[in-house]
C-alpha positions as CSV (number, residue, x, y, z in Angstrom):
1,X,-48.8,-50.0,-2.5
2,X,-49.8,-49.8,-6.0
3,X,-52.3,-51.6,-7.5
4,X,-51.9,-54.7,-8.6
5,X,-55.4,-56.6,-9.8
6,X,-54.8,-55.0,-13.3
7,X,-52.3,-58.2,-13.8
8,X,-55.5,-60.7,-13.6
9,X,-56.7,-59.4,-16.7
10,X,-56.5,-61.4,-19.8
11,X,-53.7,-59.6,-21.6
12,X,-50.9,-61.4,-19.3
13,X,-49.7,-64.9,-18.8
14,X,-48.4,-66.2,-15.7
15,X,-45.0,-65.0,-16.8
16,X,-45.9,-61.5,-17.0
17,X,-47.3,-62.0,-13.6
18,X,-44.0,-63.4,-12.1
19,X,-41.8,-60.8,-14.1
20,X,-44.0,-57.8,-12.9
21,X,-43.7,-59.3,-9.0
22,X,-39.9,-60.1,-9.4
23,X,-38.8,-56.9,-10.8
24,X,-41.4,-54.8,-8.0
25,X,-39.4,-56.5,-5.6
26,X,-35.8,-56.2,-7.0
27,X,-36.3,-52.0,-7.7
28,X,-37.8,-52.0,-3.8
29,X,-34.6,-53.1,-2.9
30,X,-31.7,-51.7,-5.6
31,X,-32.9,-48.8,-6.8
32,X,-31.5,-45.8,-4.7
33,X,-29.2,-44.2,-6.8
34,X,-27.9,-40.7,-6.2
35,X,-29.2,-38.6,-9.3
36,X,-26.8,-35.0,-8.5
37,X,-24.1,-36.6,-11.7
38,X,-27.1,-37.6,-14.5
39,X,-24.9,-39.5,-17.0
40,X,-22.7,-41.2,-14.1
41,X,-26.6,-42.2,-12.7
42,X,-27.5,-43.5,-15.9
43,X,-24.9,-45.8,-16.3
44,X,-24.9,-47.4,-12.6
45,X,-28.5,-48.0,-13.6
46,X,-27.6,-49.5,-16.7
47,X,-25.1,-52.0,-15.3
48,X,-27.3,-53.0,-12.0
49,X,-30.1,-53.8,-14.6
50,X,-27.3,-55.5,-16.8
51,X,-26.4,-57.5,-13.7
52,X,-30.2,-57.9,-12.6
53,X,-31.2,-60.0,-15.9
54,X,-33.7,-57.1,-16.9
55,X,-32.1,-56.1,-19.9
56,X,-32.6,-59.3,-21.5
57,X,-36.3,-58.1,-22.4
58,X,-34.7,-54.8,-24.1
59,X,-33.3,-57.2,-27.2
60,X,-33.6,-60.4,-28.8
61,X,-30.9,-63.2,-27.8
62,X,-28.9,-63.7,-31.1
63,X,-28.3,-67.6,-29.7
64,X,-31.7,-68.0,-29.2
65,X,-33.9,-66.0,-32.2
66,X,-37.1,-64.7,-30.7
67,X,-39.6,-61.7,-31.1
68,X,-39.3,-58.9,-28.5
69,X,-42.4,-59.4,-25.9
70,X,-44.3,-56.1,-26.0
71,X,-46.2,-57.2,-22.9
72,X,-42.8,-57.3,-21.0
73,X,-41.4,-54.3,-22.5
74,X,-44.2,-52.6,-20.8
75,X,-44.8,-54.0,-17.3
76,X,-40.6,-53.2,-17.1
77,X,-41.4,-49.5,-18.3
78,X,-44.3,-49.1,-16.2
79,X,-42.6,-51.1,-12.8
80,X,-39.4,-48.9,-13.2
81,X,-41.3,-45.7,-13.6
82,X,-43.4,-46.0,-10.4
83,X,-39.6,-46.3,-8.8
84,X,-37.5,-44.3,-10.8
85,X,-37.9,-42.3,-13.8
86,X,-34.6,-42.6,-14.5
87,X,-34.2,-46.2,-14.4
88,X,-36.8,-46.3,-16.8
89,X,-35.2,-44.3,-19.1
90,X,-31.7,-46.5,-18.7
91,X,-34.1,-49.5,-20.0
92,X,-35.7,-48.0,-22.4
93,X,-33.2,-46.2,-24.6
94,X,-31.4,-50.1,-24.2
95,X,-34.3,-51.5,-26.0
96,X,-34.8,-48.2,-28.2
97,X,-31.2,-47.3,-29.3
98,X,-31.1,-51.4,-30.4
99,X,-34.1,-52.3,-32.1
100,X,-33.6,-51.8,-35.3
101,X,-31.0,-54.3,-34.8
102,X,-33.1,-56.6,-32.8
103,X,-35.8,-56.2,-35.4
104,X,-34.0,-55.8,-38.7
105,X,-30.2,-56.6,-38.2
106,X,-27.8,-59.0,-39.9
107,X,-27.3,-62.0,-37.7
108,X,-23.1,-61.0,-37.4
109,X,-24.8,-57.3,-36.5
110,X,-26.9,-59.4,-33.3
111,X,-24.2,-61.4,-32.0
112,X,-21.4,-57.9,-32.2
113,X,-24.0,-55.8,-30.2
114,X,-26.8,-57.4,-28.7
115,X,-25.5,-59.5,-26.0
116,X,-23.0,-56.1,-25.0
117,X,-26.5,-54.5,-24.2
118,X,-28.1,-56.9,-22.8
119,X,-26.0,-57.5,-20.1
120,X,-25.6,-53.8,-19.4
121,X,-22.0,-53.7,-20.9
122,X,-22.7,-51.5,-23.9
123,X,-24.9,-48.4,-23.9
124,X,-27.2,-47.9,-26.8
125,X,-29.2,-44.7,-28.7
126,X,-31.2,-44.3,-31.3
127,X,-30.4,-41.4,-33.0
128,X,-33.7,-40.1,-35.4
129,X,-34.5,-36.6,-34.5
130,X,-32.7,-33.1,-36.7
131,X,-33.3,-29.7,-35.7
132,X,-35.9,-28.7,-38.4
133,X,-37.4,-33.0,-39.1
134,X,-38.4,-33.5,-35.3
135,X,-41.8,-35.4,-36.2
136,X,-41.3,-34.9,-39.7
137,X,-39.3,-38.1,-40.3
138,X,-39.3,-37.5,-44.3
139,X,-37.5,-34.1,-44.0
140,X,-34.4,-35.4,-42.9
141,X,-31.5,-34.1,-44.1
142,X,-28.7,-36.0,-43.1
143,X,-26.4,-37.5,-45.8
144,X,-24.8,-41.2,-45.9
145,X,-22.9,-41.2,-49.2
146,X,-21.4,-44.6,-50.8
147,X,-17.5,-44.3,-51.3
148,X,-16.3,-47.9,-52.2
149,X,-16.8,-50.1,-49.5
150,X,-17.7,-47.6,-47.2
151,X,-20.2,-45.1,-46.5
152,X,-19.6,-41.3,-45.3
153,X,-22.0,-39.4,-42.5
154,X,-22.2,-36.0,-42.7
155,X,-25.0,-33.9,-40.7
156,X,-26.3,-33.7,-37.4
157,X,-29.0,-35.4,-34.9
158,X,-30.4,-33.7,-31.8
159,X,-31.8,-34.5,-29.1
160,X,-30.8,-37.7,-28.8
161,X,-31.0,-39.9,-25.5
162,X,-27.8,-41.4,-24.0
163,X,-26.2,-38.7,-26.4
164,X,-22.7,-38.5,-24.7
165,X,-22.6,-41.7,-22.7
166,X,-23.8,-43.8,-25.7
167,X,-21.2,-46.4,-27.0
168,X,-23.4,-47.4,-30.3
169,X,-25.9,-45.0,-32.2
170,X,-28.6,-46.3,-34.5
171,X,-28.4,-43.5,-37.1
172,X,-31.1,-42.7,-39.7
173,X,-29.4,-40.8,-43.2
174,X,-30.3,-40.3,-46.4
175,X,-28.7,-42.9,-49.2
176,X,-30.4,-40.6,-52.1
177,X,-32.1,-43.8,-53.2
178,X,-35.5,-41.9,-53.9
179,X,-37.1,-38.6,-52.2
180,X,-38.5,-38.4,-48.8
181,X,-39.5,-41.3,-46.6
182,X,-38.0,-43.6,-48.8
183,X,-34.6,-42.2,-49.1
184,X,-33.4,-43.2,-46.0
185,X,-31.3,-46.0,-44.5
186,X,-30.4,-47.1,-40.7
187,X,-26.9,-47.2,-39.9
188,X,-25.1,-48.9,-36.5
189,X,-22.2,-46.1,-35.7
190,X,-20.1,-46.8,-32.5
191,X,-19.6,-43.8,-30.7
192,X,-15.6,-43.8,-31.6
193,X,-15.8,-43.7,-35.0
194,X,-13.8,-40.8,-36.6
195,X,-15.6,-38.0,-37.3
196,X,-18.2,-38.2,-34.7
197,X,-18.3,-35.6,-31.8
198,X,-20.9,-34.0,-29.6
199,X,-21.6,-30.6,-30.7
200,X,-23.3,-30.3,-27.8
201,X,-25.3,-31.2,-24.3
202,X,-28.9,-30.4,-23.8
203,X,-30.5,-29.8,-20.4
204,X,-33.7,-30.1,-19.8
205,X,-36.4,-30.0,-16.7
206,X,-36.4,-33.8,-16.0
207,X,-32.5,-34.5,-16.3
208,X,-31.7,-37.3,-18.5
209,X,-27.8,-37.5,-21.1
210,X,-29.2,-35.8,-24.4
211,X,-27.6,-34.3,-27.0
212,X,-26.9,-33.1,-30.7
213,X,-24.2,-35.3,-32.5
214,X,-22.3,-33.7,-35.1
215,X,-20.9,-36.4,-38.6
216,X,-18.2,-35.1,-40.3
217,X,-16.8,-37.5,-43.1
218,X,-17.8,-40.1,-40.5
219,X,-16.7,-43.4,-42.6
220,X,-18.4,-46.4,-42.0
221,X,-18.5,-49.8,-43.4
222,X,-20.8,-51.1,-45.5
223,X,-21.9,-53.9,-43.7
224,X,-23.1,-51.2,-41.0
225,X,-25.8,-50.8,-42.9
226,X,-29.4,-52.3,-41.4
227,X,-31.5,-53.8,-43.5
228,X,-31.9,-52.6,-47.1
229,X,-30.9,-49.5,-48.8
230,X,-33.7,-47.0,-48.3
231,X,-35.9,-49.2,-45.7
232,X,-34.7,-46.7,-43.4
233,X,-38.2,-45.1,-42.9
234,X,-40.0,-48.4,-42.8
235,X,-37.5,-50.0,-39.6
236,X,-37.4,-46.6,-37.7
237,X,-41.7,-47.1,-37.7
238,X,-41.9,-50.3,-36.8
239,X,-39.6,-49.9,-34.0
240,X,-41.7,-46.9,-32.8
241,X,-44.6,-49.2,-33.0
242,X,-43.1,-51.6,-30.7
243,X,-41.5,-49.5,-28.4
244,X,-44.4,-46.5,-29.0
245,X,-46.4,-48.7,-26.1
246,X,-44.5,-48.7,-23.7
247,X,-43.8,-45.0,-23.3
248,X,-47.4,-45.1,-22.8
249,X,-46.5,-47.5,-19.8
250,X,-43.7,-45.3,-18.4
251,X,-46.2,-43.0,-18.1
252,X,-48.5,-45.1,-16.3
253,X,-46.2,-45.7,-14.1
254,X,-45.6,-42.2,-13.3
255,X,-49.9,-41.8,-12.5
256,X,-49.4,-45.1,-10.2
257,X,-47.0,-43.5,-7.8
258,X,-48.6,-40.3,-7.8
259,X,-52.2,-41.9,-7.0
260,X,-50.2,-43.9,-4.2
261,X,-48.3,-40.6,-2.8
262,X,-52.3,-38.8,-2.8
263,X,-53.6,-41.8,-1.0
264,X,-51.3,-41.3,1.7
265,X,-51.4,-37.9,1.5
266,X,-55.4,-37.5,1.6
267,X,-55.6,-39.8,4.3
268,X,-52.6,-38.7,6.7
269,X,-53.1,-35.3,6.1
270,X,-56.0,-33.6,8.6
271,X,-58.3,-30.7,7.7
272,X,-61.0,-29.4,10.9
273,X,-60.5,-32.5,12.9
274,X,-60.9,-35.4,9.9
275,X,-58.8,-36.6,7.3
276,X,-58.5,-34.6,3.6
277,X,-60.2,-38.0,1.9
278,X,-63.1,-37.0,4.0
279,X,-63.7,-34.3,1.6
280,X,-66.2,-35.3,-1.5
281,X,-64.4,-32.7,-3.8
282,X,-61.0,-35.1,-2.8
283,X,-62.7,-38.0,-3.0
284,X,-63.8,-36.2,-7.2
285,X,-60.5,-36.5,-7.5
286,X,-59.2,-39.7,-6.5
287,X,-62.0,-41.2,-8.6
288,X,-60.8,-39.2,-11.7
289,X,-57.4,-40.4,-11.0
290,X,-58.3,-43.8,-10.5
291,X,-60.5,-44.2,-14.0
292,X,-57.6,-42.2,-15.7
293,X,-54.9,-44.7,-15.2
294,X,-57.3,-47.6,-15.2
295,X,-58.6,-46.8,-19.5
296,X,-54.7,-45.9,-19.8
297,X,-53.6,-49.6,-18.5
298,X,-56.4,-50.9,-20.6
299,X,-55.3,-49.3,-23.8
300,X,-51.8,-50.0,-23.5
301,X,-52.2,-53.6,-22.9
302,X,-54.2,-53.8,-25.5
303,X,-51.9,-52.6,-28.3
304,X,-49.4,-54.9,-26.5
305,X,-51.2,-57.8,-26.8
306,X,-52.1,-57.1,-29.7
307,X,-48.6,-56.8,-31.0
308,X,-47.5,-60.2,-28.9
309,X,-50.4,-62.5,-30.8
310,X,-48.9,-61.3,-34.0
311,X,-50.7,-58.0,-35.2
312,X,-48.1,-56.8,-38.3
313,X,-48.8,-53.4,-37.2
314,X,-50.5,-51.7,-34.4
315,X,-50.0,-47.9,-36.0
316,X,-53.6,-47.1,-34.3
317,X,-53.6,-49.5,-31.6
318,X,-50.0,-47.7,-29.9
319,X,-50.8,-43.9,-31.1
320,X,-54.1,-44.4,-28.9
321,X,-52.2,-45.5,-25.8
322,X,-49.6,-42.9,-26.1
323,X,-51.9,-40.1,-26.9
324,X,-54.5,-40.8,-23.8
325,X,-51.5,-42.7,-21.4
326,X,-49.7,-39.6,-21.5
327,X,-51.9,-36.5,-21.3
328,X,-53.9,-38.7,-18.3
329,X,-50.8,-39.3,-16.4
330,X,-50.5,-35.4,-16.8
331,X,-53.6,-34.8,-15.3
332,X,-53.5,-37.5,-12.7
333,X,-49.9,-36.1,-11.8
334,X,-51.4,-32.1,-11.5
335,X,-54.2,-33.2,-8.8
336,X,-51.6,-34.7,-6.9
337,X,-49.3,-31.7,-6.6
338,X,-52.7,-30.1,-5.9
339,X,-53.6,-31.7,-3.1
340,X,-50.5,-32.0,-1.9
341,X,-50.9,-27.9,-1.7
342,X,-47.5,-26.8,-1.1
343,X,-45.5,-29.6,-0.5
344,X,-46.4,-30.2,-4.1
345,X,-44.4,-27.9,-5.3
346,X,-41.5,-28.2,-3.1
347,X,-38.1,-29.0,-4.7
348,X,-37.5,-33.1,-4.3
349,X,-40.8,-34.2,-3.4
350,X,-42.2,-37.3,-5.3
351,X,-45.1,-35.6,-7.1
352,X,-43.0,-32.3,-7.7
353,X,-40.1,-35.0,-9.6
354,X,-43.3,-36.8,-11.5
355,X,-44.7,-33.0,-12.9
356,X,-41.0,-32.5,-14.3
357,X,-40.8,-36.2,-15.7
358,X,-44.0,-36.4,-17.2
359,X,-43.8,-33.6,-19.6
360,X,-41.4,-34.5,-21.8
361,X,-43.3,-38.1,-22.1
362,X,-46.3,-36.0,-24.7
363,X,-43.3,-35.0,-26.8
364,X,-40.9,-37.4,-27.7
365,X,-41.2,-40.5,-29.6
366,X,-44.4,-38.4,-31.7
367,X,-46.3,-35.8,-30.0
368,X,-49.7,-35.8,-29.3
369,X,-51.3,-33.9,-31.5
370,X,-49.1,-35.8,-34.1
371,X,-50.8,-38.9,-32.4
372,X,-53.9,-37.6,-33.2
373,X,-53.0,-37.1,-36.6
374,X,-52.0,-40.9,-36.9
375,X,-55.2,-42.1,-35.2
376,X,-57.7,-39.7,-37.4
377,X,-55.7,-40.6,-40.5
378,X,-56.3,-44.7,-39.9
379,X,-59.6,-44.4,-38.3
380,X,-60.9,-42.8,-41.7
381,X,-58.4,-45.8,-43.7
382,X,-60.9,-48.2,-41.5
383,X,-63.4,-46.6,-43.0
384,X,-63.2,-46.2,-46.9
């Protein structure tokens, strides 16, 4: 049983309380999906949390204007990735691949898409990332040019979540309307628009849908167009800032399962006559595991909170819990395959799945020595 007491803290309101209990119990009982087909896994996952009501944190309900709850967003993330990292993926890249819609869109762009993905009926991506501009936003190559009413996409993105199985991309192109960061736009391209095509399918250790899209002449309206011309930069940030947090809390969730597997483990598990937990080196490392997640779950609700109680910006606040959340988890996640000994390391065991999942968690969505960059660069703007 994981711990629980963390939800007494301040950060939360009774409704985070009753969420967090509801949706423990709902994944205790849904969640068994078979992952051998990953895209066919991915969208059964999408559709039971469609039908479960949990996508309506992922986006804001264009009846009903409100501000996505970064609180939520995370308790989801982290409650799903103690079950299943793949249901937490299917969550995220709902509330990823649509908020710069939920956060920036035209109210006719809300009510088209956002109710489709919040009841699981549409599949979402965000689609940032080019071979040679992976944190490097600025460098991005990828053209949208104006023809009439229309704009035309020519380029590529890679490594893109739900590439494949996506029905509507969030695409980030350049719109020439100054150099660098400020010459891009965001774009809302369904996945059957002419000139789109998957160039290709990426596999990686954790299996999730990824892949490199390929625009050629892709036309689009202009009314596909979020936000203004050349705010492209600013909206793909401040969705990162929101949603930077919670990968933070998907990792979290990762270090809580694997604490719980070593507890049973350690105390099961008999070496000369006792149990492993008898051992003070173990006992080192449950209490390094223990602190690890508990300053992650502190940081992370934090910049939530923060975020919630109307922070414009929490740049620092969500590089910090990404950068610690996720190397801990890392850590936390090696001493339980260690002490597992070799049934750590055997194929389909929980902590062996957790080692493969948490990798790929201090890469995307900024790296962390790219985190470190952010938090150096505003610790010293604190300071002047």
């Amino acid at each position: 049983m994981a711990d629980r007491s963390f939800l007494d803290w301040p950060f939360f309101e009774n409704r985070h309380r009753d969420l967090a209990d509801a949706l423990d119990a709902w994944a205790s009982a849904k969640i068994n999906v078979d992952h051998s087909d990953t895209d066919a896994a991915c969208k059964s996952l999408v559709a039971m949390l469609g039908d479960g009501g949990w996508l309506t944190h992922s986006a804001v309900d264009p009846e009903t204007p409100t501000t996505l709850d970064v609180r939520s967003l995370c308790l989801i993330r982290e409650t799903l990735a103690r079950h299943d990292g793949l249901a937490d993926f299917a969550f995220a890249m709902q509330g990823l691949g649509t908020g710069a819609i939920s956060l920036f869109g035209k109210p006719e762009q809300q009510t088209e898409w956002l109710p489709r993905t919040r009841a699981g009926h549409a599949i979402s991506a965000f689609a940032l990332t080019e071979s040679q501009s992976g944190s490097d936003v600025a460098n991005s190559t990828m053209t949208a040019t104006a023809d009439g009413n229309s704009y035309v996409l020519n380029g590529e993105k890679t490594w893109i979540s739900n590439g494949g199985i996506a029905d509507v991309y969030t695409v980030f192109a350049r719109t020439g309307d100054a150099p660098g960061a400020k010459g891009l736009s965001a774009f809302i391209v369904p996945s059957d628009t002419p000139g789109l095509t998957i160039a290709d399918r990426i596999d990686t250790i954790a299996p999730h849908p990824l892949a490199t899209l390929r625009f050629a002449d892709c036309r689009i309206p202009k009314s596909a167009m979020i936000g203004d011309s050349g705010a492209g930069f600013k909206i793909a940030m401040s969705v990162l800032d929101v949603f930077r947090p919670t990968v933070a809390a998907a990792a979290l969730g990762f270090a809580r399962r694997a604490l719980d597997e070593t507890l049973t483990r350690v105390t099961t598990r008999h070496v000369q006559g006792a149990p492993l937990f008898d051992l003070q080196m173990v006992q080192g490392h449950i209490a390094d595991m223990a602190v690890d997640i508990d300053a992650s779950a502190l940081l992370i609700y934090r910049a939530a909170w923060a975020k919630d109680n109307g922070a414009p910006r929490i740049t620092r606040e969500a590089a910090m819990a990404k950068l610690f959340s996720t190397d801990q988890a890392q850590s936390v996640i090696d001493k339980a395959v260690q002490l597992h000994g070799g049934d750590g390391v055997r194929s389909g065991e929980p902590v062996e799945k957790l080692y493969r999942e948490i990798r790929a968690l201090r890469i995307y969505e900024g790296a962390s020595d790219v985190q470190r960059v952010i938090i150096a660069r505003q610790t010293m703007g604190t300071h002047i």
